[in-house]
N, C-alpha and C positions, 0 to 999 in steps of 0.2 A: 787370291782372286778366285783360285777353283773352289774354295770352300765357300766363300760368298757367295758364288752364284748357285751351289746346290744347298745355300739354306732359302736362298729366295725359289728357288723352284722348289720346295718342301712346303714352304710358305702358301706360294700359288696353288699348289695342290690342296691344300688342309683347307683353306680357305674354300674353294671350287667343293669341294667334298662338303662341305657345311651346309652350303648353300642348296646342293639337291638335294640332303638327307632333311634341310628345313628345320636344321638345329638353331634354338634360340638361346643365347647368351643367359636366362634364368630360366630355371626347370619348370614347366605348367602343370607337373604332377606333382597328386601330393598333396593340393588346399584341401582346409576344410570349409563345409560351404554347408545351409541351413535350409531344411526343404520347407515351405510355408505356405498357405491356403491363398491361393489363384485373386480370392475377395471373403474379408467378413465383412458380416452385417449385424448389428444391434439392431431389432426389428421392433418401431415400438406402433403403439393406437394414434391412426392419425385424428381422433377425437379422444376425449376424456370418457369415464366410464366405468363400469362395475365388467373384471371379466365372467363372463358365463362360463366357456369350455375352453382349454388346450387341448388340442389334438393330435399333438407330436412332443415324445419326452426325449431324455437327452440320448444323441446316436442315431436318432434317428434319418433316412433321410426322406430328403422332401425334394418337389420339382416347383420350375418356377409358376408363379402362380394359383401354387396349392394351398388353399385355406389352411392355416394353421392354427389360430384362436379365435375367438369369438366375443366381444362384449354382450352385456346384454340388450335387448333391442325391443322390446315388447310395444313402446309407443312407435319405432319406426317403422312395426311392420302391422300397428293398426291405422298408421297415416298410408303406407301402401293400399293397402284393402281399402280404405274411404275413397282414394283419389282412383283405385280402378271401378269402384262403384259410379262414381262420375261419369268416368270415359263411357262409360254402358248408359246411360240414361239417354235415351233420342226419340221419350215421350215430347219433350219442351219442341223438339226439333221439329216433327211432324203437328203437330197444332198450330206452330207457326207458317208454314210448308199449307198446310190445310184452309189455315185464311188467307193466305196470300192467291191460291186459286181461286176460292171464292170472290175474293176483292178484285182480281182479274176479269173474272164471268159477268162481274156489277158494273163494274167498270166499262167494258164491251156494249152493255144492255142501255148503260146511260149515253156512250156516243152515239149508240141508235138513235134514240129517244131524242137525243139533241140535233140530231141532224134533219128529224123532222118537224124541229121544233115544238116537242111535246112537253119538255122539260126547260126550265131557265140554266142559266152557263152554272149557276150557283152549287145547283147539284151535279152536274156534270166535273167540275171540280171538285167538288166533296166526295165525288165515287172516284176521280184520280189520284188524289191527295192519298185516300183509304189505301190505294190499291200501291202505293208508291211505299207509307208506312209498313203495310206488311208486308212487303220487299226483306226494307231495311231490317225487322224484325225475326227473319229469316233467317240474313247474316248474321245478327248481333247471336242468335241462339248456335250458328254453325262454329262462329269465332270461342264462345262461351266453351264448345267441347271442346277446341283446339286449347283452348288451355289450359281445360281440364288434364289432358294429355298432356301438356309440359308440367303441369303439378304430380303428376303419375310418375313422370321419367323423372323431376328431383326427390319425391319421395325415397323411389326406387335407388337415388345415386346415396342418400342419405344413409337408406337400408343396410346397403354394401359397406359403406363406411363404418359399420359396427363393425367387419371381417377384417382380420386381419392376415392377408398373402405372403407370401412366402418370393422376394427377388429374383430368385438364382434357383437353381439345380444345385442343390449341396447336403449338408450335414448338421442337424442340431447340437451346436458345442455347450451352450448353457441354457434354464430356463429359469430366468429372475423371477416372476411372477406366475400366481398358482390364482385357482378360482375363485370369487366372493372379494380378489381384494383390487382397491382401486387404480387407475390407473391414468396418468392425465401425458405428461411429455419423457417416463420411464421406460426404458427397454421391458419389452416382455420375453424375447427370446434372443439367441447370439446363433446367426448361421453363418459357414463359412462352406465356400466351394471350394473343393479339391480336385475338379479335374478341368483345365490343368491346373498344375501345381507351379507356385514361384519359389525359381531356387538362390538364394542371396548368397553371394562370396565377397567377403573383402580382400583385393590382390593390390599386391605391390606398386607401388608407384612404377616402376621399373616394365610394369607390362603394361601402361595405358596406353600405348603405340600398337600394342600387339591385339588386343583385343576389340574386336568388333561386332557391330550389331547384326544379327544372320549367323554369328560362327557359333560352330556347335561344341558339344563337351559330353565326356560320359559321366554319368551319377550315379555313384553307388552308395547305397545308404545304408545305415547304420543297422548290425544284426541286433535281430534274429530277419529282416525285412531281406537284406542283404540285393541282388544281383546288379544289372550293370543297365541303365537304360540311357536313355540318346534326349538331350536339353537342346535349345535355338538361345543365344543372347536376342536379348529384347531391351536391354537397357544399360546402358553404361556411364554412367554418372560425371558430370562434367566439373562437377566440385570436387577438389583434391583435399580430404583431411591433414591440412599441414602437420600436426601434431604428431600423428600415425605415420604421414608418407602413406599413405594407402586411398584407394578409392573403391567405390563400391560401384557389382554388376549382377542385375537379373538375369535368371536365363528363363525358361519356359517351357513346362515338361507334361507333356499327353501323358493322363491316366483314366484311362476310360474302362477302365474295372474297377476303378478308385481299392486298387488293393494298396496302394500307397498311403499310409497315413503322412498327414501334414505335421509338424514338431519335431520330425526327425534329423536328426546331425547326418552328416555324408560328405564323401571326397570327393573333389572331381578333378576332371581331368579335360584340358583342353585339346579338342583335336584339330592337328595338321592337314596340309596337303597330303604328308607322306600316309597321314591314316586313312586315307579316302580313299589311297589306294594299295587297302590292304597290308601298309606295312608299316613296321615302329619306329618311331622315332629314339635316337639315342639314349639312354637312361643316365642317371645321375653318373654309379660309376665307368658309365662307360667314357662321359665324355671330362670326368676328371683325369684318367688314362690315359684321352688325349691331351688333353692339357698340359699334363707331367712330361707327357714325352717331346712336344713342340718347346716346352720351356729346358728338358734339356738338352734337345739339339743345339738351340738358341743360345746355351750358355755354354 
């Protein structure tokens, strides 16, 4: 009976000990895990076309929104030029503006005229009528420039449409397409963002309880790169690879020097409550150690 009761207060103890050191039954050091670009893109012509210029070759990097090739454009950008020549004409405007006054002045002179009965109602009408049409004639010329001006701004959206921009803040990985050749729904260039960085590990069925979205891990990647930097899980996959037993988890890693390149192999490493606060959690053989010694008390 005395041995029974101090293999259960061993018990209690080993156990109570586990639990504030926040050892988990499979080691979380140690995977290997795949650092990869944050988002690519295959960047093509959202119209068909002859490219003119590239202005970024491969390595390069680019921000978002930076022109990066060019089709050619020569009729878009002489439909521009005609449609802002339009916007500028407002000879048509003031001519009409100019008889509309005078049809006014005539107009004024004939209700004179008719109120002393100098004139029959016939032209009295005919000077309001006059004065009514080149009114109308006014607007028709103001409406006229208003759309000349929305032919200006699709010229102009047209124009644009030869450029072709850049999505992201990133890096030129490939450039399928060179100048002079054509180009209609083909990738011209392959960019991919690097900061941050996605880091992909496949872990054991055995730790899909264990991992959560928010929990952090250190990464260290593959030399000559080497040092230790700090991931967030962002994603943890709700589909179990029966075949593996394994499931797959992103994690999410700031590189705002982008000295990190994307492609690289790396270990990580899950961290604990006990590493938050500065201290380590068990290692493999520590807690095989334990193990050995609990199974031969027990036996």
């Amino acid at each position: 009976m005395k041995l029974i009761h101090q293999k259960g207060t061993l018990i209690i103890f080993i156990v109570f000990t586990l639990k504030m050191m926040n050892v988990i039954a499979v080691d979380m050091s140690g995977l290997d895990c795949l650092i990869k670009p944050y988002v690519t893109v295959e960047l093509s012509s959202p119209v068909a076309g002859v490219i003119e210029d590239i202005h970024v070759k491969r390595g390069d990097f680019v921000e978002a929104d930076q022109i990066v090739a060019r089709l050619e454009s020569g009729v878009e950008e002489a439909s521009v030029k005609l449609a802002r020549a339009r916007t500028q004409m407002r000879a048509d405007i003031r001519a009409r503006e100019a008889t509309f006054e005078l049809s006014k002045r005539i107009l004024n002179r004939a209700n004179e005229l008719f109120k002393k009965k100098m004139i029959p109602s016939v032209e009295q009408d005919e000077a309001e009528t006059a004065a009514m049409v080149a009114e109308l004639e006014v607007r028709e010329a103001k409406e006229s420039n208003q759309l000349a001006m929305l032919e200006l701004d699709r010229a102009i959206k047209f124009l644009k449409r030869r450029s072709i921009k850049s999505p992201i803040n990133g890096v030129v990985v490939e450039r399928y397409k060179s100048p002079g050749e054509y180009v209609e729904d083909q990738p011209v260039l392959k960019l991919a963002q690097i900061d941050p960085l996605n880091i992909e590990v496949i872990l054991p069925l055995a730790l899909f309880d264990t991992i959560k979205v928010g929990a952090q891990a250190e990464i260290m990647p593959e030399k000559p790169v080497g040092g230790i930097y700090r991931a967030d899980v962002t994603i943890v996959d709700r589909v179990i690879d029966a075949s593996s037993g394994t499931f797959g988890v992103r994690l999410e890693m700031p590189n705002p020097e982008l000295k990190i390149p994307a492609g690289l192999r790396c270990d990580i490493r899950f961290l604990t409550k006990a590493d938050d606060q500065d201290q380590h959690p068990l290692n493999t053989n520590e807690k095989v150690k334990l193990d050995l010694k609990v199974n031969r008390f027990l036996n």
